[in-house]
C-alpha positions in Angstrom: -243.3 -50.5 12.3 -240.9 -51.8 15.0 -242.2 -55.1 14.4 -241.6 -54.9 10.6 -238.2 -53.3 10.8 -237.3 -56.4 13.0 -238.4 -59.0 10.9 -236.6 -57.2 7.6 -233.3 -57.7 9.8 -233.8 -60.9 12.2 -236.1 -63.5 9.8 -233.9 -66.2 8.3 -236.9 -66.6 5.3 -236.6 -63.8 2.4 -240.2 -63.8 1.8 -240.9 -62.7 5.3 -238.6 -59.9 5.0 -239.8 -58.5 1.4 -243.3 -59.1 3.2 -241.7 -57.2 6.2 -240.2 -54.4 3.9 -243.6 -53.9 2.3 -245.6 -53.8 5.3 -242.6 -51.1 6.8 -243.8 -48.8 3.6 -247.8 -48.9 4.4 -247.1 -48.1 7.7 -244.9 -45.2 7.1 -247.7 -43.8 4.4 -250.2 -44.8 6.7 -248.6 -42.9 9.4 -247.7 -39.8 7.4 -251.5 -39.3 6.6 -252.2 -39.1 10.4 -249.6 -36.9 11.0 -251.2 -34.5 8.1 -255.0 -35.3 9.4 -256.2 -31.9 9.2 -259.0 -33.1 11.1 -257.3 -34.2 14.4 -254.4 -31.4 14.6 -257.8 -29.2 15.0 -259.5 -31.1 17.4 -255.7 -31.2 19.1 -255.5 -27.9 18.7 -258.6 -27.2 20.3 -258.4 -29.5 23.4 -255.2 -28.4 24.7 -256.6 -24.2 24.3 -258.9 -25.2 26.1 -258.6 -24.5 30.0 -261.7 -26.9 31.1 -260.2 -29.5 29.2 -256.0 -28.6 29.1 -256.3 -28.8 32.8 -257.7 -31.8 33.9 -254.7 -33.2 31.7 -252.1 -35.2 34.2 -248.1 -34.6 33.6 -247.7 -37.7 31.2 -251.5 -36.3 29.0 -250.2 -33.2 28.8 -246.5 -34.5 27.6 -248.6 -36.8 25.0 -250.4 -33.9 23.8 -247.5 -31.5 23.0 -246.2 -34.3 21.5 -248.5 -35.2 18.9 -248.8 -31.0 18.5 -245.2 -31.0 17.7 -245.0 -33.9 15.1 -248.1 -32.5 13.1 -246.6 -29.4 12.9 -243.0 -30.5 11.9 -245.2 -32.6 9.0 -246.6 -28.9 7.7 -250.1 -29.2 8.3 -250.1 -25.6 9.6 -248.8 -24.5 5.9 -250.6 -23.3 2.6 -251.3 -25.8 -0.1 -248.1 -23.7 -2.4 -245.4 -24.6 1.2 -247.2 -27.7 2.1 -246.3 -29.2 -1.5 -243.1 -28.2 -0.9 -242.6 -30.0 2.5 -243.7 -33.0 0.6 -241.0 -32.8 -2.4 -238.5 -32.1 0.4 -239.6 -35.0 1.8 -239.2 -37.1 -0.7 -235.8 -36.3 -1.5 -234.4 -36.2 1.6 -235.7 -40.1 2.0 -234.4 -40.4 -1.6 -231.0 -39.3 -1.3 -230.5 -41.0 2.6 -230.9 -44.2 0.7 -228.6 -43.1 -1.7 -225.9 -41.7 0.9 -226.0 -45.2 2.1 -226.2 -47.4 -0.6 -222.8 -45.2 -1.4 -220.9 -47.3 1.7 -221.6 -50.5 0.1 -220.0 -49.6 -3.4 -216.8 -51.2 -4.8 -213.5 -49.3 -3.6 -212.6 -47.2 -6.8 -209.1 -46.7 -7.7 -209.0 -43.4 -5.7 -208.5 -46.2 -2.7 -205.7 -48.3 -4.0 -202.6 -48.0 -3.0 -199.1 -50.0 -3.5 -197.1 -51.7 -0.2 -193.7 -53.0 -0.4 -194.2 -56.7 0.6 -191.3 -56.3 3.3 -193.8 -53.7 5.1 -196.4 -56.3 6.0 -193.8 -58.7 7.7 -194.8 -56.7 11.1 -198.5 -57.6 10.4 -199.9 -60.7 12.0 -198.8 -63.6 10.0 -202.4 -64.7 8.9 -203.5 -61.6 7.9 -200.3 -60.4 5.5 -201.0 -63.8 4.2 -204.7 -63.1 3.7 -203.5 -59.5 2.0 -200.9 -61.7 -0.4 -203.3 -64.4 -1.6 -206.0 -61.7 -2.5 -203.9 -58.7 -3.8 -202.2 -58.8 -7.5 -198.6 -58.1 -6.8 -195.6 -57.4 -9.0 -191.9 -56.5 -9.0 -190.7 -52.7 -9.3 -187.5 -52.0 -11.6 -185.1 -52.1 -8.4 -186.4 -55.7 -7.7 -189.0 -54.5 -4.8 -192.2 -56.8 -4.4 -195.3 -54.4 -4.0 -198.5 -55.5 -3.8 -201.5 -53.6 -4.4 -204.1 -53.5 -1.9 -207.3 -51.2 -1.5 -207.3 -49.2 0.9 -210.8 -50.5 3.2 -211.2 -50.8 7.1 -209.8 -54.4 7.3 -206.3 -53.4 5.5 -205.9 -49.7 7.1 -206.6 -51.3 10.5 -203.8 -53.4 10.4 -201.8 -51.0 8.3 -202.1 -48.2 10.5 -201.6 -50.3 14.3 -198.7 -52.7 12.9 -196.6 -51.3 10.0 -193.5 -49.9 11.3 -193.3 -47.5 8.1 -194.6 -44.3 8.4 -194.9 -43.4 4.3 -196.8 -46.9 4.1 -198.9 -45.8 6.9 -199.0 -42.4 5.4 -200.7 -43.7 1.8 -203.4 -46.3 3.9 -204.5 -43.6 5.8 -205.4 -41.1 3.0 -206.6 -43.7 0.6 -208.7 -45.0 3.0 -209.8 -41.2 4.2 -210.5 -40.2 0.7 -213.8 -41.2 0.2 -216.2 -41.8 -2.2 -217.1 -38.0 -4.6 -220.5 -39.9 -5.2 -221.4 -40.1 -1.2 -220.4 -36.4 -1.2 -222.6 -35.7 -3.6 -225.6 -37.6 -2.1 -224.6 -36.1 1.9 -224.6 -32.4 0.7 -227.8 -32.6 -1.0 -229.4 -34.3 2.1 -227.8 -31.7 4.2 -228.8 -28.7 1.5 -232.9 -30.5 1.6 -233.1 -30.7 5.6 -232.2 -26.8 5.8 -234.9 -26.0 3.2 -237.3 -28.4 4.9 -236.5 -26.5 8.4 -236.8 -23.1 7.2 -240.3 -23.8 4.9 -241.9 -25.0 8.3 -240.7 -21.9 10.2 -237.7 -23.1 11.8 -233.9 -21.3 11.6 -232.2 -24.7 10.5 -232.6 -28.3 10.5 -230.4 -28.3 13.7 -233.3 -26.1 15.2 -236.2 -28.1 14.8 -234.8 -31.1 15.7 -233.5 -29.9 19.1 -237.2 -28.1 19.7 -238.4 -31.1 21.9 -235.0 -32.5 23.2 -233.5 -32.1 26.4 -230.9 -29.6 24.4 -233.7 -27.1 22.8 -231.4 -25.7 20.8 -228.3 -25.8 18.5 -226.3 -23.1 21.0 -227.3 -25.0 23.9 -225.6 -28.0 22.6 -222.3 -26.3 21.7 -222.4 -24.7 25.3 -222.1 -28.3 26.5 -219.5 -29.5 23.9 -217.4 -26.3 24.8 -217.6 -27.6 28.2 -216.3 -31.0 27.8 -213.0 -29.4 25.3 -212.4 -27.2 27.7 -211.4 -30.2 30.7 -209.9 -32.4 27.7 -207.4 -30.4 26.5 -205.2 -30.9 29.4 -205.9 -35.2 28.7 -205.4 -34.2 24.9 -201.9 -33.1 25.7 -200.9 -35.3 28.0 -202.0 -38.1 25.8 -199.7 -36.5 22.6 -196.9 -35.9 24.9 -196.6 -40.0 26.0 -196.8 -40.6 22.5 -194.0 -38.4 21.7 -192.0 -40.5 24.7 -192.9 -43.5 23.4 -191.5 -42.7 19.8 -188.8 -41.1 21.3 -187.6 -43.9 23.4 -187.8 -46.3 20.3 -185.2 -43.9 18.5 -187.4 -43.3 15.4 -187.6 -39.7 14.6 -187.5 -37.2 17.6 -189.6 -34.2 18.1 -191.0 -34.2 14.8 -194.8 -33.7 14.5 -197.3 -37.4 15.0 -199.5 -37.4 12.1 -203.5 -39.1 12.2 -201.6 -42.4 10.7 -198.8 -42.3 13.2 -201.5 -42.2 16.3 -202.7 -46.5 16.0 -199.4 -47.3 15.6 -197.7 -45.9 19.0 -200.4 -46.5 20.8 -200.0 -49.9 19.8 -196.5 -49.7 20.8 -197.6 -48.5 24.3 -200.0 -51.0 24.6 -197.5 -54.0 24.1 -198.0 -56.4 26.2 -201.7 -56.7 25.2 -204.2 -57.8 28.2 -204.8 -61.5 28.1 -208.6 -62.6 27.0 -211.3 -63.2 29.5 -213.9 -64.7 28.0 -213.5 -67.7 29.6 -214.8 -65.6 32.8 -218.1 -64.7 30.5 -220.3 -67.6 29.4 -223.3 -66.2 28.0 -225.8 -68.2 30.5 -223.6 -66.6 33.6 -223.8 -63.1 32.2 -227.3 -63.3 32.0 -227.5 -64.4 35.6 -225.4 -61.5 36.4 -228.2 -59.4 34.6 -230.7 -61.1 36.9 -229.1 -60.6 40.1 -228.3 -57.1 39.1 -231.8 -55.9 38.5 -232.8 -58.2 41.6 -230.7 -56.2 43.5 -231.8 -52.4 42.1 -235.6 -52.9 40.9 -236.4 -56.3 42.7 -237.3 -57.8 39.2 -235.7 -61.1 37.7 -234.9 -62.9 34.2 -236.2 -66.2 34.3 -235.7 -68.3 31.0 -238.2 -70.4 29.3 -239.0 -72.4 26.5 -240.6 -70.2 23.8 -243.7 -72.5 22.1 -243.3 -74.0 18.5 -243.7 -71.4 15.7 -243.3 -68.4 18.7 -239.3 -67.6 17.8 -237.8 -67.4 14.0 -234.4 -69.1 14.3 -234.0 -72.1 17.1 -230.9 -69.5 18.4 -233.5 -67.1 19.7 -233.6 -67.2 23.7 -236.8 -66.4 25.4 -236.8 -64.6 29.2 -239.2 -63.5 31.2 -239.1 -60.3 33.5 -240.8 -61.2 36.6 -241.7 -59.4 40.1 -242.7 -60.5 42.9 -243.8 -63.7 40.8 -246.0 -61.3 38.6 -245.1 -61.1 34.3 -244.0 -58.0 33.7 -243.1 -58.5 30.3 -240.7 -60.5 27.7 -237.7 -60.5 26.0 -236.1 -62.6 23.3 -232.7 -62.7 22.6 -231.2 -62.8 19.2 -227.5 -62.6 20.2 -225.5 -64.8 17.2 -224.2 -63.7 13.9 -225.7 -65.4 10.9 -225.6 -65.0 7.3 -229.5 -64.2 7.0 -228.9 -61.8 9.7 -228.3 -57.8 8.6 -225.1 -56.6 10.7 -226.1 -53.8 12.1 -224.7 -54.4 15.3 -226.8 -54.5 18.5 -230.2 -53.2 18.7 -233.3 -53.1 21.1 -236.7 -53.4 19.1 -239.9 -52.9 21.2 -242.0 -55.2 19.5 -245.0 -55.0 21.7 -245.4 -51.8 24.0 -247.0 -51.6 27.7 -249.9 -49.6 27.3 -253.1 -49.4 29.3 -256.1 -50.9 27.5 -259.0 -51.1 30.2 -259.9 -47.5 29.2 -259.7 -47.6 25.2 -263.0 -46.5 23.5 -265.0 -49.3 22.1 -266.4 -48.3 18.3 -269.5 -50.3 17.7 -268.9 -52.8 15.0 -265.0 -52.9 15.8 -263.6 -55.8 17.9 -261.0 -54.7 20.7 -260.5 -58.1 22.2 -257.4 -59.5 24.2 -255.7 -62.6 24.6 -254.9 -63.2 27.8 -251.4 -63.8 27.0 -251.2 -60.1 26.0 -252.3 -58.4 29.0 -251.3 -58.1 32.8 -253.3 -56.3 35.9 -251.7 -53.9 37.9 -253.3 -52.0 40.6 -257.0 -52.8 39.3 -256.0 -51.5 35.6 -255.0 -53.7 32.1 -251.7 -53.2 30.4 -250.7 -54.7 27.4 -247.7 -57.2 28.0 -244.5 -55.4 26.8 -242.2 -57.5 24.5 -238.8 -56.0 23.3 -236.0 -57.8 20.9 -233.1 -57.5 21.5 -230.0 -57.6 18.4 -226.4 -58.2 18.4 -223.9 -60.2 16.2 -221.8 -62.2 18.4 -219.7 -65.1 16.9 -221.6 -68.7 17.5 -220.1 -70.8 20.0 -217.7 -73.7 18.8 -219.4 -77.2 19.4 -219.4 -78.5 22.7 -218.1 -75.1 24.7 -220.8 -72.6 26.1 -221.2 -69.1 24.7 -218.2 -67.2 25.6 -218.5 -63.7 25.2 -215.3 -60.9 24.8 -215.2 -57.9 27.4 -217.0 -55.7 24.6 -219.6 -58.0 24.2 -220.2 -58.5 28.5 -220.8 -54.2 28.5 -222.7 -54.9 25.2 -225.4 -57.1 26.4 -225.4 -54.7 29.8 -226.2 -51.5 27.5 -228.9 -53.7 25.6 -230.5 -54.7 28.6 -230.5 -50.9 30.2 -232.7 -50.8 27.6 -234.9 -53.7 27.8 -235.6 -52.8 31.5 -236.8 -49.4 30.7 -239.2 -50.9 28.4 -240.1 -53.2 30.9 -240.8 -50.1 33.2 -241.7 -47.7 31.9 -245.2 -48.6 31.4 -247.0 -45.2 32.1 -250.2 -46.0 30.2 -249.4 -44.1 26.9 -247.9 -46.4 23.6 -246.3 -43.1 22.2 -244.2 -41.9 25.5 -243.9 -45.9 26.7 -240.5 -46.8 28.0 -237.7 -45.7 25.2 -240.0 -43.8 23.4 -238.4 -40.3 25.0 -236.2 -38.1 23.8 -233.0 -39.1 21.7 -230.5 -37.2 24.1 -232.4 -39.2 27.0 -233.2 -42.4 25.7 -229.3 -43.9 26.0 -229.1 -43.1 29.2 -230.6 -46.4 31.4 -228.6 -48.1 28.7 -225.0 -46.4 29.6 -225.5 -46.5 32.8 -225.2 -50.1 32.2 -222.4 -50.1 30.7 -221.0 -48.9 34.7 -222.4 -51.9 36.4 -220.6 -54.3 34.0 -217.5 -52.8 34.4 -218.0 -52.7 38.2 -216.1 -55.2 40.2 -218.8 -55.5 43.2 -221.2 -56.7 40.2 -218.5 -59.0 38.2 -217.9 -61.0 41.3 -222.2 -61.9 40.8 -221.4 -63.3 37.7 -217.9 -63.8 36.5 -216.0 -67.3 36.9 -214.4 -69.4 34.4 -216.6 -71.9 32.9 -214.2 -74.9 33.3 -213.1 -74.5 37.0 -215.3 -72.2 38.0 -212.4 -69.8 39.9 -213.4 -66.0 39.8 -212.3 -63.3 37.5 -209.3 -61.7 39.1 -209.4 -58.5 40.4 -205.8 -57.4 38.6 -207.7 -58.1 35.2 -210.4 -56.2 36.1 -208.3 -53.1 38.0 -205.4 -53.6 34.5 -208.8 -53.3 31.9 -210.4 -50.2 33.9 -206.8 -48.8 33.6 -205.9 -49.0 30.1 -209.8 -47.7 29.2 -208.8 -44.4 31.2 -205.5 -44.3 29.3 -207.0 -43.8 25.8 -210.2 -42.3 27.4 -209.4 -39.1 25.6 -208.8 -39.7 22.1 -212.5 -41.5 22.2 -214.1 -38.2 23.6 -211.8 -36.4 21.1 -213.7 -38.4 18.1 -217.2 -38.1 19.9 -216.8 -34.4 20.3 -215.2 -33.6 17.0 -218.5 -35.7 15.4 -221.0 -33.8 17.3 -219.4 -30.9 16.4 -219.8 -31.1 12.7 -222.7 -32.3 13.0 -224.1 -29.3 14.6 -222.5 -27.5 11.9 -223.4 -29.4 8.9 -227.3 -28.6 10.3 -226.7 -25.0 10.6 -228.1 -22.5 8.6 -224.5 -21.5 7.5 -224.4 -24.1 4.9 -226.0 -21.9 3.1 -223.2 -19.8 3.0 -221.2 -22.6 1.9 -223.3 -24.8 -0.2 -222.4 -22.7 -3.9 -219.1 -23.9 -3.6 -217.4 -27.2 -4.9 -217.4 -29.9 -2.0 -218.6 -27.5 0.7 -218.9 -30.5 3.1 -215.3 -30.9 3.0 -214.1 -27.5 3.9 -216.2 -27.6 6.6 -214.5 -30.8 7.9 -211.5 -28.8 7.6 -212.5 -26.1 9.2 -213.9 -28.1 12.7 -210.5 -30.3 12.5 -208.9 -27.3 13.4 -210.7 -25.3 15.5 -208.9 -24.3 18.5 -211.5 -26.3 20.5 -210.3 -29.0 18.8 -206.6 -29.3 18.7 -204.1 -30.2 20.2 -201.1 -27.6 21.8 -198.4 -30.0 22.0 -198.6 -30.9 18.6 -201.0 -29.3 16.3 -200.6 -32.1 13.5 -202.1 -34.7 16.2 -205.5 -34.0 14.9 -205.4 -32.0 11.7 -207.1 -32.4 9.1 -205.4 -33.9 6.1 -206.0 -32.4 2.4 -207.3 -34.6 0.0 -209.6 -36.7 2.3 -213.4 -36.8 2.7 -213.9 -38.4 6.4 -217.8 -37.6 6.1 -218.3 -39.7 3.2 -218.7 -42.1 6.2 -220.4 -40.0 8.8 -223.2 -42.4 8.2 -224.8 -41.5 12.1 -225.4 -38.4 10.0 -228.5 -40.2 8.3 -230.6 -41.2 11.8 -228.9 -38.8 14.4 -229.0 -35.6 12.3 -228.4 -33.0 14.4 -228.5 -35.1 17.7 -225.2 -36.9 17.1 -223.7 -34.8 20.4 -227.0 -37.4 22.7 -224.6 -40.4 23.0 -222.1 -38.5 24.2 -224.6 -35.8 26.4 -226.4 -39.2 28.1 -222.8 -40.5 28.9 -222.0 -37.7 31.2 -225.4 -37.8 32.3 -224.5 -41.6 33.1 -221.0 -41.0 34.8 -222.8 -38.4 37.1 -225.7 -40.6 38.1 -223.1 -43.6 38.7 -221.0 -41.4 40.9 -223.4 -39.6 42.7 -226.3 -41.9 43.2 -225.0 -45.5 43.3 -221.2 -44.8 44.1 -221.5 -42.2 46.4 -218.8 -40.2 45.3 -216.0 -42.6 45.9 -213.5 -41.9 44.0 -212.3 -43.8 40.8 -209.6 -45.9 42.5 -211.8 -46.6 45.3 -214.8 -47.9 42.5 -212.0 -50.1 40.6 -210.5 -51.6 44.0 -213.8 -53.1 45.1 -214.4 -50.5 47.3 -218.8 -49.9 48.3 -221.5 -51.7 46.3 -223.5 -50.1 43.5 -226.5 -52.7 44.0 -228.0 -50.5 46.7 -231.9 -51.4 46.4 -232.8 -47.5 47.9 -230.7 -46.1 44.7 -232.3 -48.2 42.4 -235.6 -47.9 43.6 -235.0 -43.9 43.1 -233.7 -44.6 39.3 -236.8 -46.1 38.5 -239.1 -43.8 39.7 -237.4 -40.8 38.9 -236.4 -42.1 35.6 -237.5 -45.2 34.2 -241.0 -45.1 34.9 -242.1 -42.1 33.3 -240.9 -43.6 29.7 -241.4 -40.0 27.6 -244.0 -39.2 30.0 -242.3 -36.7 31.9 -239.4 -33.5 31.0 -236.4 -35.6 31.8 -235.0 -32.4 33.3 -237.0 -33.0 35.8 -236.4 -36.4 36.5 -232.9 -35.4 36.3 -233.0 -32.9 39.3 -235.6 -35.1 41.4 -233.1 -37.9 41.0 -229.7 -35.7 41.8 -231.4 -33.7 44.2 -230.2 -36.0 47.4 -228.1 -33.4 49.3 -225.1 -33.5 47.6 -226.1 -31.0 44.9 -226.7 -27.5 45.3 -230.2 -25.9 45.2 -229.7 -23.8 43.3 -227.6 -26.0 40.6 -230.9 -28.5 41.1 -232.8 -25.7 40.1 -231.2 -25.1 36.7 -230.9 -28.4 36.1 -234.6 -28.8 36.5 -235.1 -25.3 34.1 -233.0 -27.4 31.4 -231.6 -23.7 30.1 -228.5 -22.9 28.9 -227.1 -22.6 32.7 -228.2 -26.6 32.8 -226.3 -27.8 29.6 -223.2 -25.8 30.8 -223.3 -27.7 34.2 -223.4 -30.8 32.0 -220.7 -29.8 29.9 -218.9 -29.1 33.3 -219.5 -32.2 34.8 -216.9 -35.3 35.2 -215.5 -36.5 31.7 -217.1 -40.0 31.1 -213.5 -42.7 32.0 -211.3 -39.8 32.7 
């Protein structure tokens, strides 16, 4: 299905990907039919009951097992014919209406989203883009001789709107056009939201937030606010800090004193703080150096190496495609292609990792008379006397094409980008533990980011930028004052990202609670709810309590499209994050402290550290509770026993010592 999702994105041909989208709907019918197989949920059942056979089972069997347990039984084979045709018809409409919730975001702006700008308030925009607003905007002249244009109000004008107009009405109308939403996606997100609770409770489960947390390293909707709690609890101080330079900054430029700062006044000062803008370095970041950096990072941790090659004719679907190899010790490990460019057959979906082949032992499959389970020997490796398939992952992003006769260049976003693909890549790569279904990022979704963050450290880490980083005309290095300046301004505004990441896992959580159905009689219930988190005490601010209100007459969730694939586990990027800054520190910086990291003080590409990530980690895939890889990998002397020991429980005491843990950048 991977394979099929890929093509329907990637393949420049529209045949392939209406063949791609039909193939994508057999599978998923084929697959629900497994997962309602009477027959094997019994003999599943039955097996794992029993103690002769349950416990010869090794650690990653007995994960499989439960696993397969768990997704019948979240499919309603367990239910009578009267609930189990109501699963179905729940089912259906909660696929219906996700299309539909989406299909929403691609809809014409409606006049609920225009708005009218004096002409003399864009003069502070960048010149090409007031001029792009004037050529495409109908404009006219008010009775006092005022040119207005009227614009609508969509991400490309309420960006520049909000972070360059110097008038704070103007700003005022962008923002809650832009804000309001669209009354049809609020239709379509409440009755998802109304469907997944009756789906939840008709398979036995307290709320949709419930049985999705059963098998994630959370377990349950209270265990995930203890960590979010956390987390507020250590921001507030950065919350009011943050508010309070803001008010300096305003305050110095002789605008309006000690009068509250509204959601549109927040782009627009920070933008003011932030004059002076750090100069570009992608002239430090060819894309064939950055890979190389790649290489000599995992070199360095894992003792494996990218080596590129020429893919054969017919093997890649555009001639952008890149081909590596993952190599150790001169052994294939597996492959990776590399769609990186934007292109108008391309979906933008932004970046991606597809596992389009997994690692999976094959020496012990059972051979059915009359079926053929041949090989090519381009699909399998040997390790230690057994036969795994060769692994083969994709990976996605939309990077602008390189201008003729320069190399790739890629921004600072794209360099940690490519990083947090990779973390990915390499955990397909190795975590080959025998199994398909539990095979490198097949794990749980508040585990499954985490390789991939931790990524995201090592790019930013000067000891690995000096591997990789030197301008591709005269080959000097990337200065360290860029690097120590970047690492800086990210801690500045650190806050106000954990802010939005907090305040979206938090509604989340309580869109997926059983106390929608409180709300759900009631005229736009979604929308009182957003209220209602945006100014929770959790959530605000002290210093000024406008700073992150909510504002009446706008439908932020209309756009919560995460909603769709990260019901209910929204709060994992954030969760795997922390996990990340607390594996950084401890494991490959030992505890040095920020400064130190930023100055080029130690070296993160300690071989004994990585070697201890991938066994304690990456190996195991899904094969293993990733609490317990958690406390094997943390448990190195410089955590308590007895915190190792919640940790390794994964309880409530372990999600609060997440929640305690070191903000992520702050």
């Amino acid at each position: 299905m991977d394979v099929a999702e890929l093509v329907r994105q990637v393949h420049p041909d529209s045949n392939w990907q209406e063949a791609a989208e039909s193939i994508y709907a057999e599978m998923f019918e084929y697959m629900n039919g497994l997962n309602t197989h009477v027959g094997l949920y019994c003999k599943l059942v039955q097996a794992m009951d029993d103690p002769h056979i349950s416990n010869d089972l090794g650690p990653v069997e007995r994960e499989v097992a439960l696993s397969f347990r768990r997704d019948f039984e979240r499919s309603g084979i367990h239910l009578t014919e009267s609930a189990h045709s109501r699963f179905v018809t729940l089912s259906s409409s909660i696929h219906d209406l996700s299309r539909e919730f989406l299909r929403c975001q691609s809809l014409p702006l409606s006049s609920e989203n225009s708005v009218t700008i004096p002409v003399d308030h864009l003069r502070t925009l960048p010149s090409q883009v007031a001029m792009e607003i004037l050529q495409s905007s109908p404009s006219h002249k008010n009775s006092d001789g005022t040119t207005v244009v009227e614009v609508m109000a969509d991400d490309f004008i309420a960006q520049y709107i909000l972070r360059d107009c110097g008038n704070q009405k103007t700003r005022e109308k962008v923002y809650k056009a832009w804000q309001r939403g669209s009354s049809m996606a609020v239709k379509s997100l409440e009755g998802l939201l109304e469907d997944r609770l009756k789906l939840a409770q008709t398979v036995g489960f307290e709320s949709f937030a419930h049985m999705t947390l059963d098998d994630k390293m959370a377990r349950s909707p209270d265990h995930v606010n203890e960590f979010l709690r956390g987390l507020a609890i250590q921001a507030q101080p950065q919350w009011n800090k943050l508010v309070d330079s803001l008010h300096n900054t305003r305050n110095i430029s002789k605008q309006t004193k000690n009068a509250a700062m509204f959601p549109w006044d927040r782009d627009y000062w920070i933008g003011k703080q932030r004059e002076g803008a750090l100069p570009s370095m992608s002239h430090y970041f060819s894309l064939g150096r950055v890979v190389l950096g790649l290489s000599r990072v995992f070199k360095n941790l894992y003792g494996v190496e990218l080596r590129a090659v020429t893919p054969q004719p017919g093997e890649i679907w555009h001639p952008e495609v890149r081909k590596l190899e993952v190599v150790e010790d001169g052994q294939l490990l597996g492959i990776i292609y590399c769609d990186v460019f934007s292109r108008n057959s391309k979906a933008h979906v932004g970046a991606a990792h597809f596992t389009a082949r997994c690692a999976r032992r094959v020496d012990d499959d059972i051979k059915i008379p009359g079926e053929f389970l041949g090989h090519s020997n381009q699909t399998i490796v040997e390790r230690n006397g057994q036969r795994f398939q060769l692994p083969v992952v994709v990976l996605i992003c939309n990077f602008s094409t390189p201008t003729t006769g320069n190399p790739p260049l890629l921004s600072w976003s794209n360099v940690e980008t490519i990083f947090h693909e990779m973390g990915h890549a390499m955990h397909s790569m190795l975590g080959q533990n025998g199994f398909h279904n539990v095979a490198g990022t097949r794990c749980p979704i508040d585990f499954v980011e985490l390789p991939s963050v931790l990524m995201e450290h090592f790019a930013r880490s000067p000891q690995v930028l000096s591997l990789f980083a030197s301008h591709y005309k005269t080959g000097q290095p990337l200065p360290n004052d860029l690097i120590f300046n970047r690492a800086m301004q990210r801690r500045q505004y650190a806050a106000l990202d954990l802010h939005a990441q907090l305040f979206m896992s938090a509604l989340d959580q309580c869109y997926h609670s059983n106390s929608i159905a409180i709300h759900h009689k009631n005229p736009e219930w979604s929308t009182k709810i957003l209220a209602t988190i945006h100014n929770h005490p959790m959530f605000r601010c002290d210093n000024d309590m406008s700073f992150f209100s909510h504002v009446d007459g706008t439908r932020w969730q209309s756009r919560f499209t995460h909603l769709v694939g990260y019901g209910a586990s929204y709060y994992s990027y954030l969760f795997d994050r922390v996990l990340a800054g607390q594996i950084w520190d401890r494991v490959f910086q030992g505890d040095r402290p920020f400064l130190q990291q930023v100055n080029n003080n130690g070296f993160p590409l300690n071989r004994n550290a990585g070697e201890r990530f991938k066994n304690e980690v990456l190996r195991w895939g899904g094969g293993r509770n990733p609490w317990e890889s958690l406390a094997a990998l943390l448990n190195n002397g410089k955590t308590s026993a007895r915190e190792i020991d919640d940790i390794a429980q994964g309880s409530k005491a372990a999600m609060r010592i997440v929640g305690s843990w070191r903000l992520p950048d702050m």
